[in-house]
N, C-alpha and C positions, 0 to 999 in steps of 0.2 A: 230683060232687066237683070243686073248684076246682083247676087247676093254679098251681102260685106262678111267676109268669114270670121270666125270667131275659135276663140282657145277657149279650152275645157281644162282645166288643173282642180286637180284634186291634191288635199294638205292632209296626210293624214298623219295626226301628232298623238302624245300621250294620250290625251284628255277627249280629243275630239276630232270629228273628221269635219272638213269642209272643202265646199266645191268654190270654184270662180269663173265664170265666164267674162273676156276680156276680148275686147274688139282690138282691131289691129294699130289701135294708138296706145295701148295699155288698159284702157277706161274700162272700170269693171263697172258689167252691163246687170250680173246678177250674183248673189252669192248667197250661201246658204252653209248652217253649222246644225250635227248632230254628234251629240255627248255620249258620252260611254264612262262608264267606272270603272275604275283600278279596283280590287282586290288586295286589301294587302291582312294577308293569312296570319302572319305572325311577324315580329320582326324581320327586319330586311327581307322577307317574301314577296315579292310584285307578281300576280298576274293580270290578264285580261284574256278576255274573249275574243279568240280571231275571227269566228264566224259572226259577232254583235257589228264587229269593222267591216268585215266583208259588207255585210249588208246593210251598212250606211253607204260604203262607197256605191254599191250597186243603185240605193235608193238617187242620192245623189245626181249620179249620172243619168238617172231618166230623169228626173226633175229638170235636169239642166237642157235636155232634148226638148221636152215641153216646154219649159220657154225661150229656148231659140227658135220655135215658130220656123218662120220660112227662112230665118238665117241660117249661115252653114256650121255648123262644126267642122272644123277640118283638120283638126289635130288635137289628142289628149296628150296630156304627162299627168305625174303624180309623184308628189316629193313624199316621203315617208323618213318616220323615227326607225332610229338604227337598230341599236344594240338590244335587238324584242326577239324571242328565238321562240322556235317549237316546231314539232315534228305534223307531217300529216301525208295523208296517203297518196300515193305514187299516180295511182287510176283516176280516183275519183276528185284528188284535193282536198277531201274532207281533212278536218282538224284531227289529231289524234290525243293533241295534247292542248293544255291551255299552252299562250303565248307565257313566258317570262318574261317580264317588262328591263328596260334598261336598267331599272333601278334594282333590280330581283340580284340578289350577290349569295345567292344560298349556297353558290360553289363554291363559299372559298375555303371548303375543304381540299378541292382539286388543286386552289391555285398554291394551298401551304404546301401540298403534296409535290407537286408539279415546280418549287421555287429555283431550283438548282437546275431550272431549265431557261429563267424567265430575261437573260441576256439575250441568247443570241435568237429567241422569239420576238425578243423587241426589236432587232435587227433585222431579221429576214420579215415581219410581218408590219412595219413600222409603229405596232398597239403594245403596251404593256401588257403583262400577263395579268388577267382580272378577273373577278367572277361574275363581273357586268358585261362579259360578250362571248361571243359563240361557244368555243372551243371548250371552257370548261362546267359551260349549262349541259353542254353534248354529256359527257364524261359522267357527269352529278345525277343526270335526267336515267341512262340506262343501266346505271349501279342501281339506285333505289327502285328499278321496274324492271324486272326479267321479261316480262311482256314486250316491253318496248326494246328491250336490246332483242329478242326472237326477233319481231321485226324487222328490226336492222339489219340484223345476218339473213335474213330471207328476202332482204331488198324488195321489201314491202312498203317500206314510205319513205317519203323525204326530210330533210333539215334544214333549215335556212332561216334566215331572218322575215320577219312578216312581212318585206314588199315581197319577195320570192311566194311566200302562198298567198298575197293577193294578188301577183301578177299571175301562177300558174291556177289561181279560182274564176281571173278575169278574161282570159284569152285561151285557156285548154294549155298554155306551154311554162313548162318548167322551168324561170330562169333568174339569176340574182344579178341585177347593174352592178358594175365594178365601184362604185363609191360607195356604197353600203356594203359591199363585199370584203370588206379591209378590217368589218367589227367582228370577223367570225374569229380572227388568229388561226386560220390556215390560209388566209393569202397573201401572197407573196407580193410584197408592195414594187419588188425590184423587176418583176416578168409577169406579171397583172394574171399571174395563172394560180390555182389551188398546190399548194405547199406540201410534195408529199411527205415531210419529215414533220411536217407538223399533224397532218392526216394520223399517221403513224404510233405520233404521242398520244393526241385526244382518242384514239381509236376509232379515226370516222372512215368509212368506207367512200370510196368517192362517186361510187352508184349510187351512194343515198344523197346527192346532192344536186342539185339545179343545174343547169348551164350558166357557165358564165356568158353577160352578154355587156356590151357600152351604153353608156347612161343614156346615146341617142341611139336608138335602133329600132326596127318593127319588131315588134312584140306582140306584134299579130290582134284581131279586131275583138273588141270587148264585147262579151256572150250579149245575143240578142239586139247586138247593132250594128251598124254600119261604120260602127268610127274606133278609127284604130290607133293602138297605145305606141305613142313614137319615145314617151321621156319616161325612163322612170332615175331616182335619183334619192339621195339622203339630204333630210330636211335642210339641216348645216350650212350643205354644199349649194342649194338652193338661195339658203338668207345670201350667204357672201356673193355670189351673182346677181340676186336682187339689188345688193350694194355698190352697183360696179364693180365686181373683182374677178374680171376674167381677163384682166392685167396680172403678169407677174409681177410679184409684190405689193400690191394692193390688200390691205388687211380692214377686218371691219369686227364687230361685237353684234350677236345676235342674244336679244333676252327673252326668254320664253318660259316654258316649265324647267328647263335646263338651260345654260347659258352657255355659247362657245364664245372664242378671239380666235380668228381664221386669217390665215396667210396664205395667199398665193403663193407657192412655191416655183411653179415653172412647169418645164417638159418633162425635168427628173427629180425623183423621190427624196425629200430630205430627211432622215430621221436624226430626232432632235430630243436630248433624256427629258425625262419628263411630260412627252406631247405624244401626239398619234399623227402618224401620216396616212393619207388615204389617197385616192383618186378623186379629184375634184369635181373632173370633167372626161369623157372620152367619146368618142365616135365612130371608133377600128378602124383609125386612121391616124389619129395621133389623141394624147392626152395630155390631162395637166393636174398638178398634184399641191395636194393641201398640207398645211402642214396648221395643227390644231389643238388647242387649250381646252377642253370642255372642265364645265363648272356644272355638277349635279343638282344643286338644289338653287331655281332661281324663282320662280314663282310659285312654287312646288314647296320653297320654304316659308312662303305666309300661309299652304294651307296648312302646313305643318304645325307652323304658330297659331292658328287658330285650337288647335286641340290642345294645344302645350297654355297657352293662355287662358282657354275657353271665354272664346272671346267668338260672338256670330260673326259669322262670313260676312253678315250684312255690314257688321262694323270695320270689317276688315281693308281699309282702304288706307294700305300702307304709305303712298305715297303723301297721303296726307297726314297719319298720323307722326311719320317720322318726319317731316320736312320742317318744323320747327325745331326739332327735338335734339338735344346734342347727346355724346355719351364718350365718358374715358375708358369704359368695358368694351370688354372684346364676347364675341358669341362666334362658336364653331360649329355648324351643323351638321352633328354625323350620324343620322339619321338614313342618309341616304349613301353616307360613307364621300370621300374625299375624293374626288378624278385629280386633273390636271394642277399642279405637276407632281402631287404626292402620294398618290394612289395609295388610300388607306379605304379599306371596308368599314361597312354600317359600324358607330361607336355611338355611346350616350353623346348628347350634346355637351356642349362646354361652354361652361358660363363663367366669366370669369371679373370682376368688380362690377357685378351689374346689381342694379335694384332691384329684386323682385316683386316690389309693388309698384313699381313705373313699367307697365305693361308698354308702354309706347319707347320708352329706354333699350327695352328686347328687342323689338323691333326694326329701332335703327339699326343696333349694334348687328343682327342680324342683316339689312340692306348690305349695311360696311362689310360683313363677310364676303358676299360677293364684288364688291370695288376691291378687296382685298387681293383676291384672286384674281382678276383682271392681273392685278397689279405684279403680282406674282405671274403669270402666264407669259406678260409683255417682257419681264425680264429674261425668261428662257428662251423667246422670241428671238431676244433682241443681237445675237451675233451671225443668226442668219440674213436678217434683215438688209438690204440693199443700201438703204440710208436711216438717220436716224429717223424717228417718227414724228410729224410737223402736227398732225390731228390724228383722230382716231372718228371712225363712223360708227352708227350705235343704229339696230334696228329691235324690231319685234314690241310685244304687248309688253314685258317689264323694262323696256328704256325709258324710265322716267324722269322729269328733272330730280329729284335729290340725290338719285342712283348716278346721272349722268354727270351733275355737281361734281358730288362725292369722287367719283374715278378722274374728271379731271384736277381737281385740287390732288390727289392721291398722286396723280402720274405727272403731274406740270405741265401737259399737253389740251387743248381744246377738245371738247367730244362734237362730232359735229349728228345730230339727230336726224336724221332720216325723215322724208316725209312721207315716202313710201308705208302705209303701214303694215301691208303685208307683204314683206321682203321673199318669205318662202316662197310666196305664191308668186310671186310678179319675176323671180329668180327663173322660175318653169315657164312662164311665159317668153323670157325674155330667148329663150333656147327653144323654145317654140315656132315662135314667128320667123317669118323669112329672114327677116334683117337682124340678125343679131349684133348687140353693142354695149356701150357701157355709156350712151348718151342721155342716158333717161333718170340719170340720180339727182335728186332733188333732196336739197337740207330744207330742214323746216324749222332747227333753232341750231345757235352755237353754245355752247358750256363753254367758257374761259376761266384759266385757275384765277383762286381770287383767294384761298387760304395759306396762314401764314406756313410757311414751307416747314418751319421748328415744329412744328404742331402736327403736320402731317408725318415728320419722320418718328417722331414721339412713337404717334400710334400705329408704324409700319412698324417699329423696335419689340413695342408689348405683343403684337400679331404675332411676328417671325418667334416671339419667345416661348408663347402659347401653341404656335407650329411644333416647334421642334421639340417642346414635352411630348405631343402627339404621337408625332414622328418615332418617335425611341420607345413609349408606352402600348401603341395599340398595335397590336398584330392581325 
C-alpha cells in the first residue's frame, strides 16, 4: 500500500515559529505555532534567543513526525526572518551571542562612520547601508567585546544570519541560502559570492562565515531523523511565491510583523535607489532575483500602539477599530526607524493634526502609514516594471480590508486578497513538491477604488510633507 507523502515547512518569523504539514495537493494536514519574545533593552535594541528558536524548531519537527503516523515526510524546507544576526561557535553551534533582531539599529554608529561608503555598497551589494543588517551589527558587536573580536581572529565561531545557525544547529553543516544572504552587505548581488571589499570594510574574516549554498539544495538530514533539509530561504521571498510570483514581473504585498511589495525581477539583478535587491530563488543552476520595498513596522505597529495608548491587547483589534474611523492626521512610526525607500533609523514618533483623545484616530492614521508606504514603494517600483500595474495581490496576517481599502483608494489600482492565508508557508511548499507552479493562487476578495481621487492626493501631499521634514531632520 502506497504512502501519500507529505511536506514539512517550518516559518520561522519575529514573534514565533510554526510548522505545517501539507499533502501533495497543498491541504494543510496539521499545523502548529510556538511564541518566543523580543527583548527590547533600550531604545532601538532588539534581541532574542537563538537557542529558545532552535528549540521550538526542533520541538516542532518531532511533533510533526508523530503525526504523520505511517505517512511519509519526504522533504523539509524552512523560510526564516532576515535581517537577525549573531555569532556562535564554529564546533559545537552553540550561541555565543544573543541574535540582534531585524529591528536592533544599535549600529548606526557604524553606518554614520561608514556613510562616505554607502554608494557603491548599494551597488555592488544591492542593500542600503543600515544598521538593521549584517555588516554593520558585525563591526558594532566586536568594538564593544574584545572577547568576541579574540574570537574572530582565532577563527573560533561563526557569523551569519539566524537561518545559518539554525541550519548549521539542524544538520551539523555550516551554511547561508543565497536570499537571506544579500541582508549581510557583503554579498554581492551581481556574482552571488561574498564581497571581498566589502569583507575588508566591516572587518569580517571569511573563515568566520558559513558557506554559501542555493535556496534549493541538500543541506544534509535534520539531528536525530531521517528527513532531510532540501529548502531553506528568506520569509519574503517565500510570501511572493506563495503569491504566484515565480513569473518575472509578477509583484505582490506581504503584511505581517514587517511588511514587503516584491517584484519579480528576472534572471538579472536590478538595483533600484531606494529598494534592496536579493536572490529570490536559486538552485546552482540558475536564479531569479527580487527586487523589494520593505516596511518595518506592520503589525509590530499595533503592538507598539498598544503601549503608546495603553490600551490591552485584548482591545486591540485594529482592523475594527479604525475601519469606521476617518482621519486628516498623519502618524509616522519611528520607533522601529523608516526602511524602504527612506532608510531613516529609530526616531520619536510623529504625530501630526491628530487627536489625542480619539485613541482610535491614532490608530488609523497609523494603518495609513503603511498604505502610505506601499504607496511610496510602488512608485520607485514603477520604471522598472514591465507594464503598468492593472492590481496588486496582498497576503499575510495584516492584509485586512481597511488596510487593503485604504492602499487601493491610495493607489487607483484593485488589491486582490489572497486566499491563501499562509503565503510563507505554502511559498515553501510550493518549491517543495514535485510540480512546481504558480496554479494554485486563489483571491478570496477584490478591493476596488471607490475614494474620491482629490481627497486621496490631499493626503499623499501632507504625507510627502511630513516625509520630507523627516528626511532633512533625523539623522
Amino acid at each position: 500500500m502506497s504512502i501519500a507523502p507529505l511536506y514539512l515547512v517550518i516559518d520561522q518569523g519575529t514573534s514565533s515559529t510554526k510548522s505545517f504539514l501539507f499533502d501533495e495537493t497543498g491541504n494543510i494536514i496539521h499545523t502548529e505555532i510556538i511564541k518566543h519574545r523580543l527583548q527590547y533593552l533600550v531604545p532601538f535594541h532588539v534581541e532574542c534567543d537563538p537557542k529558545t528558536i532552535l528549540n521550538a524548531c526542533k520541538k516542532l519537527i518531532a511533533e510533526s513526525i508523530i503525526v504523520a503516523g505511517r505517512n511519509s515526510i519526504t522533504k523539509v524546507g524552512i523560510a526564516v526572518q532576515r535581517s537577525t544576526f549573531l555569532f556562535w561557535e564554529k564546533n559545537s553551534a552553540e550561541p555565543v551571542t544573543q541574535a540582534l533582531s531585524w529591528q536592533d539599529s544599535r549600529a548606526q554608529n557604524i553606518v554614520n562612520e561608514l556613510s562616505n561608503h554607502s554608494d557603491w555598497i548599494w551597488e555592488q551589494t544591492g542593500a542600503p547601508l543600515s544598521p538593521h543588517f549584517g555588516g554593520p551589527k558585525f563591526l558594532h558587536m566586536i568594538r564593544m567585546n574584545p572577547d568576541l573580536r579574540k574570537k574572530v581572529s582565532s577563527a573560533q565561531i561563526l557569523y551569519g544570519p539566524l537561518s545559518a545557525y539554525l541550519t548549521h544547529a539542524l544538520t551539523g553543516t555550516a551554511t547561508v541560502d543565497e536570499s537571506i544572504a544579500g541582508r549581510t552587505l557583503f554579498f554581492n548581488i551581481h556574482s552571488s559570492t561574498w564581497s571581498k571589499k566589502c569583507l575588508d570594510l566591516f572587518q569580517i574574516p571569511e573563515s568566520g562565515l558559513p558557506l554559501l549554498k542555493p535556496v534549493l539544495n541538500n543541506y544534509g538530514l535534520i539531528c536525530d531523523t531521517n528527513l532531510s533539509l532540501q529548502c531553506v530561504i528568506g520569509d519574503q521571498q517565500a510570501a511572493l511565491i506563495g503569491q504566484a510570483g515565480l513569473t518575472r514581473g509578477c509583484i505582490a504585498t506581504n503584511f505581517g510583523t514587517s511588511a514587503s511589495v516584491l517584484y519579480n525581477a528576472g534572471e538579472n539583478p536590478i538595483v533600484v535607489d531606494g529598494l534592496i535587491s536579493s536572490v529570490l530563488l536559486s538552485d546552482g543552476t540558475q536564479r531569479k532575483h527580487l527586487v523589494e520595498g520593505t516596511i518595518n513596522a506592520c503589525n509590530s505597529l499595533f503592538y507598539h500602539l498598544e503601549k503608546e495608548l495603553k490600551l490591552p491587547h485584548r482591545f486591540m483589534k485594529w482592523h475594527e477599530l479604525c475601519s469606521n474611523q476617518s482621519t486628516n492626521g498623519i502618524y509616522v512610526p519611528g520607533f522601529a526607524g523608516l526602511a524602504a525607500p527612506y532608510w531613516k533609523s529609530g526616531f520619536n514618533d510623529i504625530y501630526r493634526n491628530l487627536d489625542h483623545k480619539n485613541k482610535n484616530e491614532i490608530i488609523r492614521a497609523g494603518m495609513e502609514s503603511i498604505g502610505f508606504l506601499v504607496k511610496n514603494i510602488l512608485d520607485q517600483l514603477q520604471p522598472i516594471m514591465d507594464s503598468n500595474l492593472k492590481s496588486l495581490t496582498a497576503g499575510g496576517g495584516g492584509a485586512r480590508p481597511p488596510l487593503l481599502q485604504f492602499i487601493a483608494d491610495l493607489t487607483g489600482i484593485p488589491i486582490t486578497n489572497s486566499a491563501i492565508k499562509d503565503c510563507t508557508a505554502y511559498g515553501v511548499f510550493l518549491l517543495l513538491r514535485p510540480k512546481n507552479g504558480n496554479d494554485d493562487y486563489q483571491i478570496n476578495q477584490i478591493f476596488s477604488p471607490r475614494q474620491n481621487k482629490a481627497v486621496m492626493e490631499k493626503k499623499l501631499a501632507d504625507w510627502k510633507e511630513v516625509l520630507e521634514s523627516i528626511v532633512q531632520s533625523v539623522k
